[in-house]
N, C-alpha and C positions, 0 to 999 in steps of 0.2 A: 603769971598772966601772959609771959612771952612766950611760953610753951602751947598754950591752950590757944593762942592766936594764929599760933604755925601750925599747930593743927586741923582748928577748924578754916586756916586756908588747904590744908591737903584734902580734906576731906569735899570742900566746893570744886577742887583742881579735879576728885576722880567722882563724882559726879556728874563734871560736864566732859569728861572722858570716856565715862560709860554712855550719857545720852550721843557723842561723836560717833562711838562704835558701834550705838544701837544703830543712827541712821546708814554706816559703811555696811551695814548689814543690811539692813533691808533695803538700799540700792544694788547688792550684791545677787538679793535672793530675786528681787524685779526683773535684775540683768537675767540669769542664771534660768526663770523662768521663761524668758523672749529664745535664750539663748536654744532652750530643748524645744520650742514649739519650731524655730529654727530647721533643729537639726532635723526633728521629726518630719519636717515638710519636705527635707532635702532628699531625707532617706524616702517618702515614699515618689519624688521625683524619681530619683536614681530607678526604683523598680519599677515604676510604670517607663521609664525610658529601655529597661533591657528588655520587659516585656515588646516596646514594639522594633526592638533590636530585631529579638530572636523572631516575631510577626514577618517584618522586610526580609530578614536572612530567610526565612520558608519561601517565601514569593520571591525573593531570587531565584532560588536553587527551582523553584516550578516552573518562572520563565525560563531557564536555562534547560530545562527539561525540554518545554515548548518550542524554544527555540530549535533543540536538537533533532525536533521529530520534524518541527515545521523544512528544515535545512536537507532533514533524509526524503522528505515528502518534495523537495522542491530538483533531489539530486533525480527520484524514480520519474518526474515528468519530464525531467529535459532528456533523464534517458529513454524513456517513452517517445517524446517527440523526435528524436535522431533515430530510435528503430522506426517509427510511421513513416519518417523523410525518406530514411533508406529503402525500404520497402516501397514505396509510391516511387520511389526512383527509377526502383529496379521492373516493376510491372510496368512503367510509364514507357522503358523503350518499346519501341518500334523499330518498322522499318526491314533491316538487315537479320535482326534479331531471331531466331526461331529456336524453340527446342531440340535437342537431338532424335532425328527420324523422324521431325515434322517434314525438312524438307532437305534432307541430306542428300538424296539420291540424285538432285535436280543439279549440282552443281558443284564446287570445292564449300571447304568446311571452316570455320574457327573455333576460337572456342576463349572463355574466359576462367580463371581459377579464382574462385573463394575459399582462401581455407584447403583443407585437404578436398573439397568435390571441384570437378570439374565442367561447370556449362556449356557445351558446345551447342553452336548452331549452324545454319547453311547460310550460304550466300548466295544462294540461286535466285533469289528476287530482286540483286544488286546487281549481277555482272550479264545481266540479262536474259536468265532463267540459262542460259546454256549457246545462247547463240551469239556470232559473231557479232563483232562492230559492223562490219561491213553490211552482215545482212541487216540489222536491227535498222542503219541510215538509209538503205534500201525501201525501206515501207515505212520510215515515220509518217510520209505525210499522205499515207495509202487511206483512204477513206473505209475500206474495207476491214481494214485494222483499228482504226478509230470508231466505226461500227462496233466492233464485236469489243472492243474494250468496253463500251459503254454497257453493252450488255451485259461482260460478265463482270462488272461494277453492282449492276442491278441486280442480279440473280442472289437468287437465297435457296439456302439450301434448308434441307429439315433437319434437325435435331437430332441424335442419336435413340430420345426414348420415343420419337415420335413411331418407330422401328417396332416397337414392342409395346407390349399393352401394357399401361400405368398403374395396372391393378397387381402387378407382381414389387411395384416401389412405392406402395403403401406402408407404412409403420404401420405395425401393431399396436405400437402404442405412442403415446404420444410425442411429439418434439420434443427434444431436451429443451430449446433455447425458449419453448411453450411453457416451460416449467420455472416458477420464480420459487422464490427463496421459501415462501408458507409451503409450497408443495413439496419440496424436499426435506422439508423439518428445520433447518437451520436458521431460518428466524426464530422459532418456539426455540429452541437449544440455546441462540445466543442470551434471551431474554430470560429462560432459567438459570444460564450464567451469570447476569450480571444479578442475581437476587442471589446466589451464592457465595459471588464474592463482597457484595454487601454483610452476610450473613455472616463470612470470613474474617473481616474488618472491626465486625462487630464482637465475637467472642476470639476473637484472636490477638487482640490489643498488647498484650501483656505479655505474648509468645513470641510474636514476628514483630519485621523491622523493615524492612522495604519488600520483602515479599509480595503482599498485596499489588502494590502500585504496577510490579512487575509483573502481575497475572494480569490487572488492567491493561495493561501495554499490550500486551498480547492479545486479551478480549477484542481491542480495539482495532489489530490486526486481523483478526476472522471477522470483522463486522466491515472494513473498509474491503476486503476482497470478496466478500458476500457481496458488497456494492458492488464491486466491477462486474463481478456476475451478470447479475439481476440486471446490469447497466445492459452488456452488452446481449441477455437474451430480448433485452425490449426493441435493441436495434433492431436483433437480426428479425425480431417481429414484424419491426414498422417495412422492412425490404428482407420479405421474407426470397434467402435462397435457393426455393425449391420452384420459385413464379416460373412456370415455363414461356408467359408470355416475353420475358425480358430473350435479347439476343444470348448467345450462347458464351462469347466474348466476354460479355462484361456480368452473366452471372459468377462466371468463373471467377472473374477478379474479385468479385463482390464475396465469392464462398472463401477463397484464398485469404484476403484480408480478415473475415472471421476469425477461419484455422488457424492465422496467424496469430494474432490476439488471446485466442485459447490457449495456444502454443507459453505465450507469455505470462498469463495469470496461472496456467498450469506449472512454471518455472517457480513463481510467486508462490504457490503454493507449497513446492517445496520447501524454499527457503523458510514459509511460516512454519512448517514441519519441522524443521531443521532449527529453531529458534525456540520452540516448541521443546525438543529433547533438549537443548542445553540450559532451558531454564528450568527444567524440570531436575536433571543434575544436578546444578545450583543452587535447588530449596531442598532436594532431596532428604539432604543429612540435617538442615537446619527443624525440618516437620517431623522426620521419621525418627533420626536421632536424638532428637534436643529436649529440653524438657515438656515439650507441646503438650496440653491435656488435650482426652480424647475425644474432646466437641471438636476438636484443631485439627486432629487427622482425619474424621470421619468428613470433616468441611474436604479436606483437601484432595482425598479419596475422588471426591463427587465430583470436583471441581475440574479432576485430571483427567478422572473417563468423559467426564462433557466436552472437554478439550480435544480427545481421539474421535470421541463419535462428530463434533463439527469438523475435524481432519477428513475423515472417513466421508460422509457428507456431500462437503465439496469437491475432494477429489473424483469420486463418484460421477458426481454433475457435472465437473472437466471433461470428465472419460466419455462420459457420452454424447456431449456436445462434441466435441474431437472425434467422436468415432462416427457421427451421423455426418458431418463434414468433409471428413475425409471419404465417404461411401459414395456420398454425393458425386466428389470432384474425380471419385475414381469411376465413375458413370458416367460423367461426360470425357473420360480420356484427358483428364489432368492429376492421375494418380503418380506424379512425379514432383507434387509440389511440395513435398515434405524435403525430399534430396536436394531440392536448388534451392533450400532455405535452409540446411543443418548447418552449413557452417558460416553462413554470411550473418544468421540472426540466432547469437549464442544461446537463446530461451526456447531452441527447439531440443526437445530431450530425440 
C-alpha cells in the first residue's frame, strides 16, 4: 500500500509537470510569434530606410552637381561683367585720347601698353593743337574765336558711305545677326539631340554609367550658347548697326561692343569644342571598346556627328556675324579695333 501511494503521488507530481511545461510552451511560442512579427517589421524598416538612404545620397550628389554648374555659371558672369566694365572703360575715354594717325601729326604723342600691343595716341587737342601758351591767352576772350568755336561745335560732317553709292554695301544675302537659331538648323539639331540622348538612356542602361549625364552637360552647353547667340542677334536687331541715321561715333561704339561680344562667345565656343573632344576621349574606349551592344554604338555614332554638325553650325554663325562686323567697322575706318582689343580682352582669337 506504501508503494502504490508514492506512486500514484509521482504520478499526480508529473502530471502537473507536464500541464506546467505545456503552458512555459505556449507562453514561449506567444513570445516567439510577437518576437518574428517584430523582427519582420524591423527588417522591412531597415530596407525602406536604406532605400531612402540611397534616394537622398542621389539628390545630393545632383545638388552638388547643381551647385557645381550653378558656381561655373556664376564664375562666367562676373567674368563677363569685368570684360563689359573693361571694355566700357576703355571706349568711355575721351578727351586727350585718339588712335594712332587720328591725330598724330598735330602735336607730340603717347601711348599706353596692353599686353604685347601698343595704343598710342596724340595729344594735339591737350596742349593746344600746337600753339603757344602765349598766343592761345592772346585770343581767349577774342569773340572772333569764340565765334568760330561755336561753329565748328555745330558743323557736321557727312559720313564716309554718304561718298559712294549704298548699292555697292548691300548683302547679298541676308544679315547673319537676321538669322536666329530655326534658320541655321541648330535648334532642329539640338531637339534631335535631346530625343537621342533620351533614346541612349533608354537602351543603354546596362552598358554605360555616367556617360549619359555627361553628353547632357554638354547638350546643355550648345543650347545655353545658342541662347547667347540668338540673344545677341535680337539686340543687334532691335539697334540695328548698319542705321546710317545714328551719328558716326557712337555707331562705331555700338558695332565695336557687338564684335566684342562675338569675339567672346566665339572663345566659348572653342572651349565647348574643346570640352567636346575630351569627352568624346573619355567614353571613347568605354562605347567602342566595352562590351556596348550595337543599339549602344549606332545611338552613339548619331549622337557624336550631331555634336560636330552643332559645332560646325554655330561656329559658322560666329564667322559671319564677325565677319559682317568687322566689314562694317572696317567702312567707317575703324578696321583697327580687333589690334586694340587682342590683348587687353584674352577672348579675342
Amino acid at each position: 500500500m506504501r508503494a502504490e501511494e508514492q506512486l500514484g503521488e509521482l504520478l499526480s507530481r508529473r502530471k502537473e509537470d507536464s500541464k506546467a511545461n505545456a503552458r512555459v510552451v505556449e507562453i514561449f511560442a506567444s513570445h516567439r510569434h510577437s518576437w518574428q512579427q517584430e523582427e519582420k517589421r524591423l527588417l522591412l524598416q531597415i530596407d525602406e530606410c536604406g532605400e531612402e538612404i540611397a534616394y537622398l545620397k542621389g539628390k545630393i550628389e545632383e545638388f552638388e552637381g547643381l551647385e557645381a554648374d550653378l558656381k561655373a555659371r556664376v564664375e562666367d558672369l562676373r567674368r563677363e561683367v569685368g570684360e563689359r566694365d573693361e571694355m566700357l572703360n576703355f571706349m568711355s575715354r575721351g578727351g586727350c585720347e585718339a588712335a594712332e594717325g587720328g591725330a598724330g601729326g598735330a602735336g607730340g604723342g603717347g601711348g599706353e601698353r596692353y599686353g604685347g600691343v601698343e595704343v598710342r595716341y596724340g595729344q594735339g587737342n591737350c596742349d593746344g593743337g600746337g600753339f603757344g601758351s602765349d598766343y592761345l591767352s592772346s585770343v581767349a576772350d577774342s569773340k572772333f574765336w569764340s565765334e568760330k568755336a561755336s561753329l565748328w561745335q555745330d558743323m557736321h560732317y557727312e559720313s564716309i558711305e554718304s561718298l559712294y553709292n549704298m548699292k555697292h554695301f548691300v548683302s547679298r544675302r541676308e544679315s547673319p545677326w537676321k538669322v536666329n537659331g530655326d534658320s541655321t538648323g541648330v535648334s532642329s539639331k539640338l531637339k534631335v539631340l535631346e530625343q537621342e540622348l533620351l533614346n541612349l538612356e533608354r537602351i543603354g542602361k546596362a552598358d554605360l554609367s555616367k556617360v549619359p549625364s555627361q553628353m547632357r552637360k554638354q547638350a546643355k552647353r550648345y543650347q545655353a550658347l545658342a541662347g547667347k547667340i540668338d540673344d545677341l542677334c535680337q539686340r543687334m536687331q532691335a539697334s540695328d548697326p548698319c542705321e546710317t541715321s545714328l551719328s558716326s561715333e557712337f555707331r562705331t561704339q555700338m558695332q565695336t561692343e557687338f564684335l566684342l561680344e562675338a569675339f567672346r562667345l566665339q572663345q566659348r565656343a572653342s572651349e565647348t569644342n574643346q570640352k567636346l573632344l575630351g569627352l568624346q576621349t573619355e567614353t571613347g574606349k568605354s562605347y567602342l571598346e566595352g562590351p556596348a551592344q550595337l543599339a549602344t554604338k549606332r545611338s552613339f555614332d548619331s549622337i557624336r556627328n550631331n555634336f560636330k554638325e552643332i559645332q560646325r553650325n554655330l561656329e559658322i554663325w560666329l564667322a559671319r556675324i564677325i565677319g559682317d562686323l568687322e566689314g562694317l567697322l572696317a567702312r567707317d575706318g575703324a578696321s583697327r579695333a580687333r589690334e586694340y582689343y587682342v590683348s587687353r580682352y584674352p577672348f579675342v582669337q
